[in-house]
MARPA-307510 format. One record per atom (N, C-alpha, C): residue number from 1; x, y, z. Coordinates in steps of 0.001 Angstrom, whole numbers, plus 500000, padded with zeros to 6 digits. Each point is the difference from the previous one (the first is absolute). Layout:
! residues N
{balo NUM, {X, Y, Z}}
...
This chain:
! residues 216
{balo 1, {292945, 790370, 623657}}
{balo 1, {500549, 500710, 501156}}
{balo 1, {498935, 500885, 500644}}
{balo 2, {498984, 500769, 499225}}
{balo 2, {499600, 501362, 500361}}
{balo 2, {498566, 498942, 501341}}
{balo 3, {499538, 498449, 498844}}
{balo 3, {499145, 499302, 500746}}
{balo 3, {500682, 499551, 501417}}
{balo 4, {501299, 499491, 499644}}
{balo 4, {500331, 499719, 501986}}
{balo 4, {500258, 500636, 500875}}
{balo 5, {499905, 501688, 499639}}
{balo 5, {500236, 501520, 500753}}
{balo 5, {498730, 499526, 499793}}
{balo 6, {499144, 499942, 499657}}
{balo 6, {498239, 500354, 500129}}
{balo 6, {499302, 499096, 501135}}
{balo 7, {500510, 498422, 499988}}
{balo 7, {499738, 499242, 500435}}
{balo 7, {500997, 499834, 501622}}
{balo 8, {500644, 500658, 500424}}
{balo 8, {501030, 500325, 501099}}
{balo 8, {499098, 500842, 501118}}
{balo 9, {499133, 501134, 498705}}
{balo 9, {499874, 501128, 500529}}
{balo 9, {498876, 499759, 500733}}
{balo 10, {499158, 499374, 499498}}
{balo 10, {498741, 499426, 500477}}
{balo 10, {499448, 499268, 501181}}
{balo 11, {501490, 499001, 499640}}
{balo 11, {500282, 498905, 501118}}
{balo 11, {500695, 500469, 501731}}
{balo 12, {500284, 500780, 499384}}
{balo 12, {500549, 501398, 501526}}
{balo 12, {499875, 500959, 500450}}
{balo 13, {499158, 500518, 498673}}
{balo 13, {499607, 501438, 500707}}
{balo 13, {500021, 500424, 501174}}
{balo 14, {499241, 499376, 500546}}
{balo 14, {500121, 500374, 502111}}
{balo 14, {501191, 500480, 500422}}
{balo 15, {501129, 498676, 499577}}
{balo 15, {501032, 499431, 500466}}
{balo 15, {500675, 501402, 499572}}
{balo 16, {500392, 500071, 498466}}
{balo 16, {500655, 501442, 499804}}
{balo 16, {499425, 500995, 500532}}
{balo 17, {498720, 500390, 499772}}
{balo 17, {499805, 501145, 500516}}
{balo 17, {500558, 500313, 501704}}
{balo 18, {499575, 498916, 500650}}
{balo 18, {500762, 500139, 501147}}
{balo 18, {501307, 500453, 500028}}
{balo 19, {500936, 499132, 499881}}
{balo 19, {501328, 500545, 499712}}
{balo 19, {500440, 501213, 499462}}
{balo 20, {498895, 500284, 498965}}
{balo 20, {500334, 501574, 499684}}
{balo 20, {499862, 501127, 500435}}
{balo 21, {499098, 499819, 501286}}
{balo 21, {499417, 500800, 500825}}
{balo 21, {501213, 500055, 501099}}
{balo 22, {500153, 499028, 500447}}
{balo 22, {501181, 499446, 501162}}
{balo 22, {501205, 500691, 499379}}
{balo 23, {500730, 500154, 498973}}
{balo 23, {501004, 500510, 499367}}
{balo 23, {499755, 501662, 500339}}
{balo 24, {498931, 500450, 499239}}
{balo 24, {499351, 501533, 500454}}
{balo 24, {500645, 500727, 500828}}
{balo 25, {499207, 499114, 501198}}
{balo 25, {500297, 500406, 501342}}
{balo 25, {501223, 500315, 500583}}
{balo 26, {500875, 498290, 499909}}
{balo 26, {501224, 500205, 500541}}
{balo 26, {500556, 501157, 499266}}
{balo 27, {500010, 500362, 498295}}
{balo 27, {500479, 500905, 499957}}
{balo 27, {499640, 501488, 500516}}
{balo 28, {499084, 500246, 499914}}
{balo 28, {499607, 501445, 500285}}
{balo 28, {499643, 500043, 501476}}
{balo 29, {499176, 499234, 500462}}
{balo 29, {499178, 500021, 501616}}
{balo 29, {500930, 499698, 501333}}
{balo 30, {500470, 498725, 499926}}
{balo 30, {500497, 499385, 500470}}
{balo 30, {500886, 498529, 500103}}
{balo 31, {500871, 500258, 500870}}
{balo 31, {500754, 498909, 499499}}
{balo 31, {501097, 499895, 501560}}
{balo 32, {500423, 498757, 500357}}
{balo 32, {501380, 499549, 500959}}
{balo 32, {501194, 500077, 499153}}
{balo 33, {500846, 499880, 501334}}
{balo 33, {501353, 500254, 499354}}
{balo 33, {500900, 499294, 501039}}
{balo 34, {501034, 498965, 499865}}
{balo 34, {500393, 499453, 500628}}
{balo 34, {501475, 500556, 500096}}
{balo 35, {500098, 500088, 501420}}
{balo 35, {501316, 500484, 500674}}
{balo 35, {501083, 498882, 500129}}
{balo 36, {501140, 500273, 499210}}
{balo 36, {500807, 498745, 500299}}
{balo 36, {501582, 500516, 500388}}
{balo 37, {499908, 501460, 500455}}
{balo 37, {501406, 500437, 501131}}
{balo 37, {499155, 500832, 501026}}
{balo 38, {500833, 500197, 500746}}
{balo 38, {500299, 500754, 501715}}
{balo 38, {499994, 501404, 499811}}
{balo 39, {500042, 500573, 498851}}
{balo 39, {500064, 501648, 500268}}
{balo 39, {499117, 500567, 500085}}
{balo 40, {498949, 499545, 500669}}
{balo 40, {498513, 500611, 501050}}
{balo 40, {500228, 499636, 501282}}
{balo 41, {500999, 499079, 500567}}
{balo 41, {499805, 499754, 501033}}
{balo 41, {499901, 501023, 501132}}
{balo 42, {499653, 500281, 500913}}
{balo 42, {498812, 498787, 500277}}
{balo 42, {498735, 500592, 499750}}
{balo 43, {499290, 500198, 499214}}
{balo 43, {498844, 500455, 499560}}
{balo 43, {499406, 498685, 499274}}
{balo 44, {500902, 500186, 498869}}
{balo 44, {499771, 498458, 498747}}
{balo 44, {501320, 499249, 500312}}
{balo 45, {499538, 498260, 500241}}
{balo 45, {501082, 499167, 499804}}
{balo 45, {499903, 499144, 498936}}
{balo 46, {501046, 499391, 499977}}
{balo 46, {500454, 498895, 498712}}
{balo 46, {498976, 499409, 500503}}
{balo 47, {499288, 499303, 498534}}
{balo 47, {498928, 499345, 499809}}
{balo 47, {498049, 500577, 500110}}
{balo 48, {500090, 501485, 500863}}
{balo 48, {498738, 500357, 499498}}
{balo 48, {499369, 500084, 498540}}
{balo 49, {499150, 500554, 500265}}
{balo 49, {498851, 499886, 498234}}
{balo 49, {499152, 501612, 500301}}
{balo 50, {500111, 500400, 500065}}
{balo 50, {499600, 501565, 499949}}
{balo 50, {498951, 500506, 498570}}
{balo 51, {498542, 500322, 500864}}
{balo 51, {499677, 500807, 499048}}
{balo 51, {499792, 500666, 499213}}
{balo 52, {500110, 500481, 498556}}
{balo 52, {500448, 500886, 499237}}
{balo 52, {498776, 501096, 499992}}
{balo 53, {500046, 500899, 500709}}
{balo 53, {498231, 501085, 499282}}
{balo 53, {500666, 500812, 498997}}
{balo 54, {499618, 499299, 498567}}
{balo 54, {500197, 500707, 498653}}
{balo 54, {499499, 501303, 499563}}
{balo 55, {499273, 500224, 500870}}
{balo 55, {498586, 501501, 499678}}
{balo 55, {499950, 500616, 501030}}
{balo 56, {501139, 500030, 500866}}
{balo 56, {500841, 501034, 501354}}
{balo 56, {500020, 501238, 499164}}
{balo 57, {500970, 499781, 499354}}
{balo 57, {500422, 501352, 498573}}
{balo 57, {499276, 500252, 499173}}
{balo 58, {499816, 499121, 499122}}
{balo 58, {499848, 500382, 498340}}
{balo 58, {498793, 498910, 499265}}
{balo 59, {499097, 500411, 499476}}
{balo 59, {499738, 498491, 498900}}
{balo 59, {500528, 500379, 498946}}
{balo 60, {500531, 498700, 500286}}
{balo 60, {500745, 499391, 498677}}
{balo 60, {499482, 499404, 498767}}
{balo 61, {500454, 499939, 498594}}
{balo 61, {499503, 498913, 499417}}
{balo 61, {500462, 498650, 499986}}
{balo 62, {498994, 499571, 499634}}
{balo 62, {500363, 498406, 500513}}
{balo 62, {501435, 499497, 499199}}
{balo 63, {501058, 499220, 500647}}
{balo 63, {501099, 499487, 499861}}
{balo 63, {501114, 501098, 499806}}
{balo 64, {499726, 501131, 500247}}
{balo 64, {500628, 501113, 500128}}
{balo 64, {500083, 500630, 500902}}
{balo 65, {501482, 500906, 500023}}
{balo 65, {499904, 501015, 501044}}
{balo 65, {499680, 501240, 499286}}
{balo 66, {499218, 500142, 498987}}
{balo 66, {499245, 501415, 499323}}
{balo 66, {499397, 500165, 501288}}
{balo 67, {499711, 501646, 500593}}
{balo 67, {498999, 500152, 500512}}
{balo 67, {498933, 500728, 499257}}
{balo 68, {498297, 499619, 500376}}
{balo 68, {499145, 500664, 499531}}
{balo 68, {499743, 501168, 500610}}
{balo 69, {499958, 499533, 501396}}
{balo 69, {499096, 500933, 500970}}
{balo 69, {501278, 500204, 500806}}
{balo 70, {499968, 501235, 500681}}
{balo 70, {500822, 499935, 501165}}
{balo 70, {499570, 500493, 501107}}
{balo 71, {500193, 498783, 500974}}
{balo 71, {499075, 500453, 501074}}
{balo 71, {500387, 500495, 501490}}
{balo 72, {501721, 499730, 500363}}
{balo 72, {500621, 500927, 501176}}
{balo 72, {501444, 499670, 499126}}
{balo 73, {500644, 500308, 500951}}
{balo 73, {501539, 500031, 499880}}
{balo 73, {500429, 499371, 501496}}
{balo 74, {500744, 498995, 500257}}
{balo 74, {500845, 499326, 500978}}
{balo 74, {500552, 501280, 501096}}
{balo 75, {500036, 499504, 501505}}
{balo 75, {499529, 501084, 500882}}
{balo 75, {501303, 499079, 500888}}
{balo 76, {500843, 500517, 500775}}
{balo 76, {500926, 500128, 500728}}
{balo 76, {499576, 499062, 500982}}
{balo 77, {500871, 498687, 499957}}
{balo 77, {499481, 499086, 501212}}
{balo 77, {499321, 498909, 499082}}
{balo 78, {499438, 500154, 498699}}
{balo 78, {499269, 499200, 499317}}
{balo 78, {501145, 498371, 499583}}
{balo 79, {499392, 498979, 500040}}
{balo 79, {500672, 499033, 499431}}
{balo 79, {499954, 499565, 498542}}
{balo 80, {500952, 499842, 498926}}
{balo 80, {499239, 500423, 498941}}
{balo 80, {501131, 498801, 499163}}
{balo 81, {499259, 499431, 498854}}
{balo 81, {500765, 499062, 499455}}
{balo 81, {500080, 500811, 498502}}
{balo 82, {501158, 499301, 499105}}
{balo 82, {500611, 501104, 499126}}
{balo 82, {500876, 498978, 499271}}
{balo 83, {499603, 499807, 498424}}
{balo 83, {500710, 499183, 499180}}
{balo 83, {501668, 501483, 499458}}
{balo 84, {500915, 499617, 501099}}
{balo 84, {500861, 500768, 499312}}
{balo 84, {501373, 499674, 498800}}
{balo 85, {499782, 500980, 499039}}
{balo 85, {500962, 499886, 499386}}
{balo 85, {501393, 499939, 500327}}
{balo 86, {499946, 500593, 500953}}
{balo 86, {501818, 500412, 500278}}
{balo 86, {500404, 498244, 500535}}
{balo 87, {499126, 499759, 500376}}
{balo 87, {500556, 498537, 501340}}
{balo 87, {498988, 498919, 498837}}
{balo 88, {499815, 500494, 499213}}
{balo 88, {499475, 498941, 498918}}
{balo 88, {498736, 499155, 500715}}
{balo 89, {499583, 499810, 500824}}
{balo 89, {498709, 499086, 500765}}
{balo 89, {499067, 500990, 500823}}
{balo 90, {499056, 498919, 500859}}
{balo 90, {499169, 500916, 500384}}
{balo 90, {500330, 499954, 501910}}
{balo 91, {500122, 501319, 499670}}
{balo 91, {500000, 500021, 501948}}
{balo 91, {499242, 500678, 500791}}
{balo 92, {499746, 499688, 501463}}
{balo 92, {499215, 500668, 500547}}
{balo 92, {500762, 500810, 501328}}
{balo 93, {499822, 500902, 500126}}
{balo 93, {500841, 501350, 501277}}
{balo 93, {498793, 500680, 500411}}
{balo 94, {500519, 500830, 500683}}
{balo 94, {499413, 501046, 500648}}
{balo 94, {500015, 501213, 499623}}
{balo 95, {498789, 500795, 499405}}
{balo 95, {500707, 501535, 499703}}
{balo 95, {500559, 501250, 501342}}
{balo 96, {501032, 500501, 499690}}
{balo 96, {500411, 500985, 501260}}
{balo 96, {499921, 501452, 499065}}
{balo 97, {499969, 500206, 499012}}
{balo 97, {500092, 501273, 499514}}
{balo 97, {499210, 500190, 498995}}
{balo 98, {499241, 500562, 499586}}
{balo 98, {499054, 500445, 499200}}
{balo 98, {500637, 501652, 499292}}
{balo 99, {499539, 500007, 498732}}
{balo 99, {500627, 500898, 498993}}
{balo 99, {499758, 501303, 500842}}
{balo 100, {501223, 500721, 500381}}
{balo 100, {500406, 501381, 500506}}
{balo 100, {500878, 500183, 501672}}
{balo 101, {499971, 498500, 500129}}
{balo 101, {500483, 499470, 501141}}
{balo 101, {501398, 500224, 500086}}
{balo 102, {500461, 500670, 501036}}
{balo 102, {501833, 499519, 500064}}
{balo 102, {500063, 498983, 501416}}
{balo 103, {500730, 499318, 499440}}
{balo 103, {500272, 498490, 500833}}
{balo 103, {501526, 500041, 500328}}
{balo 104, {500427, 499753, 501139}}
{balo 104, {501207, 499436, 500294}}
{balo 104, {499960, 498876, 501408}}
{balo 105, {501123, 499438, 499430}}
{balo 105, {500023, 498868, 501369}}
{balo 105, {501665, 500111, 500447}}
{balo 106, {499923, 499716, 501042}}
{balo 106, {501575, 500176, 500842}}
{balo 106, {499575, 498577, 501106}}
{balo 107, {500898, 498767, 499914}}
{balo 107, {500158, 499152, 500764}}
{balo 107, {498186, 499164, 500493}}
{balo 108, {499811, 500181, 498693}}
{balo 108, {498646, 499262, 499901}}
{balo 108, {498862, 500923, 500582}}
{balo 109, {500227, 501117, 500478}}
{balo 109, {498786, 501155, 500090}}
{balo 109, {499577, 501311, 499234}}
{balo 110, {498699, 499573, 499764}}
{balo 110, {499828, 501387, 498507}}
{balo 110, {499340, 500901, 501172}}
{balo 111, {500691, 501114, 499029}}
{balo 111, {499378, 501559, 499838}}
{balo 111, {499386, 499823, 498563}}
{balo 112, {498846, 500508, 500490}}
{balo 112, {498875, 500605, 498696}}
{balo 112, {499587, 501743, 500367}}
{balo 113, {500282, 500295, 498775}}
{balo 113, {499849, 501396, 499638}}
{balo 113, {500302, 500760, 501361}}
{balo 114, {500787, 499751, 500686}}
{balo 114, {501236, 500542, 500710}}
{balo 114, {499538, 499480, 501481}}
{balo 115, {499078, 498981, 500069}}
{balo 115, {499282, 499700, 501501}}
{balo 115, {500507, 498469, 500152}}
{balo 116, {500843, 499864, 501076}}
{balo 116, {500934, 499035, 500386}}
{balo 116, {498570, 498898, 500428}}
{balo 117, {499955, 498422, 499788}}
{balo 117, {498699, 499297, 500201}}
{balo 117, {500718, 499340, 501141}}
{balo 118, {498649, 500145, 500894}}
{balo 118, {500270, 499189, 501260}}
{balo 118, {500223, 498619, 500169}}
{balo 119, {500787, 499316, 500997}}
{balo 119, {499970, 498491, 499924}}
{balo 119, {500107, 499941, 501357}}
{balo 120, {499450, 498489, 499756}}
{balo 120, {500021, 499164, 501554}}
{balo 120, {499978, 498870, 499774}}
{balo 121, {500130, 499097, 500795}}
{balo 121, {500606, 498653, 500059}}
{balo 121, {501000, 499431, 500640}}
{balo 122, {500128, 498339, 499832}}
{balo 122, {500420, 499422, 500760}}
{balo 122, {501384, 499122, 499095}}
{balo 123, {501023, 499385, 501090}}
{balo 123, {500629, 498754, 499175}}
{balo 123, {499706, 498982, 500176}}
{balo 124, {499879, 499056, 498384}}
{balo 124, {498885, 499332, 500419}}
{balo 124, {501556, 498715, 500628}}
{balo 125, {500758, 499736, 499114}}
{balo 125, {501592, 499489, 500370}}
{balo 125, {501393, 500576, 499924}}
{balo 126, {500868, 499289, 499728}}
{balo 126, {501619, 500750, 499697}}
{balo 126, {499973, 500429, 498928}}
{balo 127, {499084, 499327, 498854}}
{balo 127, {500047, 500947, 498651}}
{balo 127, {498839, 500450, 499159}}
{balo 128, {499036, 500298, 501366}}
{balo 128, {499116, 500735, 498957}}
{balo 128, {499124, 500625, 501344}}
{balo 129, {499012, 501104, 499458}}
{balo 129, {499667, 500675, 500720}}
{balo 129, {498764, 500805, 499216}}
{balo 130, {498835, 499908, 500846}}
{balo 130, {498451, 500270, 499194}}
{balo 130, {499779, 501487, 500752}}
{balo 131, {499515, 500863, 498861}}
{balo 131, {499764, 501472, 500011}}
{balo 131, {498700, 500357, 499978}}
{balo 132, {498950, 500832, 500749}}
{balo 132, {499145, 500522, 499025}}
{balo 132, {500196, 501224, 499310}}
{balo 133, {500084, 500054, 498785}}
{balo 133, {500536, 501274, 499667}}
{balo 133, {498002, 500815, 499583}}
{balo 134, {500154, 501312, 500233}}
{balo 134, {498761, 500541, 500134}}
{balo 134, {499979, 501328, 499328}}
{balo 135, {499659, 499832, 498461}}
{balo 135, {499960, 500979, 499047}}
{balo 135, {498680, 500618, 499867}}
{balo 136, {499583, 500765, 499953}}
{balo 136, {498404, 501161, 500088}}
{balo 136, {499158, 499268, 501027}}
{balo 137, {500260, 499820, 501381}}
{balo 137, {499656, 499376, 500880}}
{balo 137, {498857, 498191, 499633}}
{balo 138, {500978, 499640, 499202}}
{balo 138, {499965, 498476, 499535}}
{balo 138, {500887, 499172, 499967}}
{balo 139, {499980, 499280, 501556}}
{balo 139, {501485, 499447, 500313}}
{balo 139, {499824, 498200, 498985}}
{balo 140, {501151, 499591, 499830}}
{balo 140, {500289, 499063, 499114}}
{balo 140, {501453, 499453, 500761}}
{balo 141, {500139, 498746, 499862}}
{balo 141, {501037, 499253, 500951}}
{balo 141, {501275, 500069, 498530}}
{balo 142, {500729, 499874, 500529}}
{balo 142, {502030, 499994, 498637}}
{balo 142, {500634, 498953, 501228}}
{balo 143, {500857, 499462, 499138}}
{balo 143, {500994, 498960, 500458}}
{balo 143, {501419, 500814, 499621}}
{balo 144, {500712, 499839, 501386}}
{balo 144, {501149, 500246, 499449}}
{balo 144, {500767, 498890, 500496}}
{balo 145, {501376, 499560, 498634}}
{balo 145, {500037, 498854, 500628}}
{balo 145, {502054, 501047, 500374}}
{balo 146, {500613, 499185, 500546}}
{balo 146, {501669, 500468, 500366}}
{balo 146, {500843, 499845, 499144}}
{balo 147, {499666, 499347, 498460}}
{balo 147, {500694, 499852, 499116}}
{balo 147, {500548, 501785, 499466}}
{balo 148, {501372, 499685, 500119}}
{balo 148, {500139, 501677, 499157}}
{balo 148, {499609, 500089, 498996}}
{balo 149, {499473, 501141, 499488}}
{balo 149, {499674, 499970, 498367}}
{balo 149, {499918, 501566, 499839}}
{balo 150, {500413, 500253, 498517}}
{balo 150, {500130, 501293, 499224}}
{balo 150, {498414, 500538, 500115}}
{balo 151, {499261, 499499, 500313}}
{balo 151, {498629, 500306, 499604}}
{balo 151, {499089, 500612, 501147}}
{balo 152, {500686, 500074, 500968}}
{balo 152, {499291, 500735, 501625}}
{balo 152, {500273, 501612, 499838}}
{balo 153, {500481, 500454, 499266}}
{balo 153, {500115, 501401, 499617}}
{balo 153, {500115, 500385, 498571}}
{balo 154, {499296, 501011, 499639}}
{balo 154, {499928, 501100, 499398}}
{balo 154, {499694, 501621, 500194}}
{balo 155, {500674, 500554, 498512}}
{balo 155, {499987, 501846, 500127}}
{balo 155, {498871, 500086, 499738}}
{balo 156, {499443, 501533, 499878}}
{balo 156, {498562, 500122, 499432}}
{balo 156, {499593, 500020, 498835}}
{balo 157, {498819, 499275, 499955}}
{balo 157, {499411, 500388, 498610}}
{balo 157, {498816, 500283, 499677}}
{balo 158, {499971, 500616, 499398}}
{balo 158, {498751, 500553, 499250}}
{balo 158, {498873, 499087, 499331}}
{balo 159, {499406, 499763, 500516}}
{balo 159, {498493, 498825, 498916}}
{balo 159, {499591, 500491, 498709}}
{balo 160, {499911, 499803, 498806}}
{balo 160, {499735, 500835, 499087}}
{balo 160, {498859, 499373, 499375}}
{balo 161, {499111, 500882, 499398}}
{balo 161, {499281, 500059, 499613}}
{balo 161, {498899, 498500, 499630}}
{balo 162, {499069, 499451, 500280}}
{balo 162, {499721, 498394, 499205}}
{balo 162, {500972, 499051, 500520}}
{balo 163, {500694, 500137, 501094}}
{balo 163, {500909, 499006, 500305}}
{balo 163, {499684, 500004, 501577}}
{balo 164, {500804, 498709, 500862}}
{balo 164, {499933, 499831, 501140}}
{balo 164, {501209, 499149, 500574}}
{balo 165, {499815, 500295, 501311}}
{balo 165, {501709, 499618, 500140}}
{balo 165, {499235, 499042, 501318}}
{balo 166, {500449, 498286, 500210}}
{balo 166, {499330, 499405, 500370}}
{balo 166, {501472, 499310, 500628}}
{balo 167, {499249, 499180, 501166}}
{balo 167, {501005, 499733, 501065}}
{balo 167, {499804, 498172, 500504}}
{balo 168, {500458, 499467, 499870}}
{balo 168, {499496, 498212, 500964}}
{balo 168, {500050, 500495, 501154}}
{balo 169, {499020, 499307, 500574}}
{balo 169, {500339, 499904, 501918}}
{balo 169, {501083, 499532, 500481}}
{balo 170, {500140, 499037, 499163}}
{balo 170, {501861, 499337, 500460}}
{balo 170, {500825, 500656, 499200}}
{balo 171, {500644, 501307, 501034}}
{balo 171, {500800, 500999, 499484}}
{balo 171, {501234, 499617, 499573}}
{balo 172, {500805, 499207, 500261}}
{balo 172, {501274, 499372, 499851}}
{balo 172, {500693, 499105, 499286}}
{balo 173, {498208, 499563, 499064}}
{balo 173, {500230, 499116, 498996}}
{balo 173, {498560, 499979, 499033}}
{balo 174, {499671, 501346, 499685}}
{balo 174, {499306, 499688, 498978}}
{balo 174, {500823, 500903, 498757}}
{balo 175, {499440, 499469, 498837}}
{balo 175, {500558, 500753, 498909}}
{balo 175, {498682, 500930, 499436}}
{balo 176, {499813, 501308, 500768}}
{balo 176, {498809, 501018, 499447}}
{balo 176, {501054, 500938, 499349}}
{balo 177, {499566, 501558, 500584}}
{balo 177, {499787, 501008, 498983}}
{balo 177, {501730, 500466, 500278}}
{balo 178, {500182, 499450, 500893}}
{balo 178, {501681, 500015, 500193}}
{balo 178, {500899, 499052, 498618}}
{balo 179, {499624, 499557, 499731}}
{balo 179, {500154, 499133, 499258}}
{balo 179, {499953, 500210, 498540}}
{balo 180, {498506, 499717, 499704}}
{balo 180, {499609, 500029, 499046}}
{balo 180, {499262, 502029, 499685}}
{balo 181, {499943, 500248, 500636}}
{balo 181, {499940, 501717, 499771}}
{balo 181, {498660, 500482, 500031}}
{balo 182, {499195, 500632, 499756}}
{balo 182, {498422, 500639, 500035}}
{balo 182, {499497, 499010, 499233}}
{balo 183, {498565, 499371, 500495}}
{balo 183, {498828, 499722, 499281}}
{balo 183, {498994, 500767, 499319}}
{balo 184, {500058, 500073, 498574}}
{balo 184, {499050, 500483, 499344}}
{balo 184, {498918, 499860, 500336}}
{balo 185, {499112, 500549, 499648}}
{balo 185, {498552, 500107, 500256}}
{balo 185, {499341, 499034, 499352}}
{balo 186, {500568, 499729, 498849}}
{balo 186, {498943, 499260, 498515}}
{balo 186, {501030, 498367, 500408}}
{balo 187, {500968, 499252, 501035}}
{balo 187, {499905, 499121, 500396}}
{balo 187, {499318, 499367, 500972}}
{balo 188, {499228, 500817, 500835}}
{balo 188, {499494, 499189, 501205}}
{balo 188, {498688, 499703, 499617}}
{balo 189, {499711, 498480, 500854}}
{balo 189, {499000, 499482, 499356}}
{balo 189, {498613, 500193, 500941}}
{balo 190, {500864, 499622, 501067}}
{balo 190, {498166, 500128, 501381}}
{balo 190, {501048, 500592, 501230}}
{balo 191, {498984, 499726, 500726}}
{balo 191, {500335, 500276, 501661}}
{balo 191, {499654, 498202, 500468}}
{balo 192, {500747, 499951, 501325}}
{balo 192, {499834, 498581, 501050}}
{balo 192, {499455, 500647, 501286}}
{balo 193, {499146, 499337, 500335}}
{balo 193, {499587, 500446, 501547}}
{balo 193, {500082, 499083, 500595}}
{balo 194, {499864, 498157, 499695}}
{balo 194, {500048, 499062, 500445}}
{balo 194, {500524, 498654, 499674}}
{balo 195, {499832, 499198, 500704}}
{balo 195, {500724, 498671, 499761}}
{balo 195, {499107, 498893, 499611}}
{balo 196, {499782, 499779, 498753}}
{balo 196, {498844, 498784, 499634}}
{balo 196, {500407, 498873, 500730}}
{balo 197, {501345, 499121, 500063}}
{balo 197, {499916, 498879, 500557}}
{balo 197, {501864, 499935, 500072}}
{balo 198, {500481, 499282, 500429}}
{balo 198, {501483, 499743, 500396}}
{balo 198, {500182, 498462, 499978}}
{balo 199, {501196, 499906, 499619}}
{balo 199, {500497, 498723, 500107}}
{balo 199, {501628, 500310, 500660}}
{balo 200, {500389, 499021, 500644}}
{balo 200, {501257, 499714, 500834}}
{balo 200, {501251, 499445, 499293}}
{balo 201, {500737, 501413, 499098}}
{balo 201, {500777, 498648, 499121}}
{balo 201, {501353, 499082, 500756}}
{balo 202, {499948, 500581, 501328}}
{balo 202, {500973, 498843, 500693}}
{balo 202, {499500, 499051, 500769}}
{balo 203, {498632, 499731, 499894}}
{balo 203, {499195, 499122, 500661}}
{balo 203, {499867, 499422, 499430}}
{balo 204, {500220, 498793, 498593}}
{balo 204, {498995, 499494, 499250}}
{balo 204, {498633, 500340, 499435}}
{balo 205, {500422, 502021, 499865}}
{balo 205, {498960, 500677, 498805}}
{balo 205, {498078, 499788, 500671}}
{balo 206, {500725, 499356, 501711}}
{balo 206, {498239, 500112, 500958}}
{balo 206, {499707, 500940, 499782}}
{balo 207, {498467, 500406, 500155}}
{balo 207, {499538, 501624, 500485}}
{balo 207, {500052, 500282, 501277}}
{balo 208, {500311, 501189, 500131}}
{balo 208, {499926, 501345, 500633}}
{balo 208, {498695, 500538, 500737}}
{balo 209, {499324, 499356, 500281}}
{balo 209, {498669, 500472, 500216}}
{balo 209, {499566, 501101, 500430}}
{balo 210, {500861, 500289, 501231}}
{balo 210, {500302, 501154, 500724}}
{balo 210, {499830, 501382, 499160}}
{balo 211, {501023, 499767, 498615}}
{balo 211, {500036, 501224, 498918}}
{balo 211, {498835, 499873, 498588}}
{balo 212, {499173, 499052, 500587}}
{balo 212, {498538, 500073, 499088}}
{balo 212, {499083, 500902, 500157}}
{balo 213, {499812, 501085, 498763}}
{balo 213, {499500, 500887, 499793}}
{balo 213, {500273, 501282, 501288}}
{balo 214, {501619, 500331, 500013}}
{balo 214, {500755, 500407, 501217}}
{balo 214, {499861, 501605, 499067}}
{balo 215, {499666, 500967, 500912}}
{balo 215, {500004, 500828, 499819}}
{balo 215, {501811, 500993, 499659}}
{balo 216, {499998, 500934, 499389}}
{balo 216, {501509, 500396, 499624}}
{balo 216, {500057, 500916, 499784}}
């Protein structure tokens, strides 16, 4: 046995070492992440592939979310992906509140720390209608679609400490912090700024070209 581990090792070295390097990376450096619902719309749609920057925050050790180093903390407006426990998988939102923040929303418009956020926009049809909503003068587009839902309002709350209270662009149907409740600190994995590549999953899974390497 120990000779055909010896004789494997020899015969591939390159080959593994490569791969082990490639593993590294995706874990700690970088890595995509494929979007397969609507609650970014319209920022991220079904079928993008989004960048992961692993070393936005923290280095990590490899295949872990230990951090070694810590190098910022997630900043209001940031896009940020997050293996959560509560919703059991990994999702990606938007942060709106950062620890000391009071947040409320009334009919799909937040007040942060008591300053009502401006909007503008258009309809885009009968049931939906594109916003820019414009938090620390960094406007970002929200979908609202006409479906009623429990989830266009809330009372205030308080951000506490290592946690963050994070929002989809598609207000009316994502399942974030309404939902699933504050994001810890020690779940989020990177930040997204962009769109590696897209595919069309009601097209026959064509690309998107348009949303190749699309800024976000």
């Amino acid at each position: 046995m120990k000779n055909m581990v010896s004789k494997i090792w020899i015969e591939n070295k390159s080959l593994i070492v490569f791969i082990t390097l490639m593993l590294i990376f995706r874990s700690a450096v970088a890595d995509w992440n494929d979007v397969p619902t609507g609650s970014m719309k319209p920022t991220i749609v079904e079928g993008d592939r989004i960048l992961i920057n692993k070393l936005a925050y923290d280095i990590n050790i490899p295949f872990t979310q230990q951090s070694l180093i810590k190098l910022a903390d997630p900043q209001v407006n940031d896009i940020i992906i997050f293996e959560s426990k509560a919703a059991n998988k990994r999702l990606v939102k938007r942060v709106i509140g950062v620890p000391g923040d009071i947040v409320a929303m009334s009919n799909n418009k937040l007040t942060i720390n008591h300053q009502k956020i401006a909007y503008t926009g258009k309809q885009i049809n009968s049931d939906k209608v594109i916003l820019d909503e414009e938090i620390n003068q960094n406007p970002h587009r929200i979908q609202i679609t006409n479906n009623p839902s429990p989830l266009r309002s809330f009372n205030s709350v308080k951000v506490p400490k290592d946690h963050y209270l994070v929002l989809g662009d598609n207000r009316n149907n994502s399942a974030d912090s309404r939902v699933i409740g504050f994001v810890p600190r020690s779940e989020i994995i990177g930040r997204s700024s962009k769109v590696v590549l897209s595919l069309d999953y009601n097209n026959y899974f064509l690309p998107r070209k348009a949303r190749f390497l699309l800024d976000i």
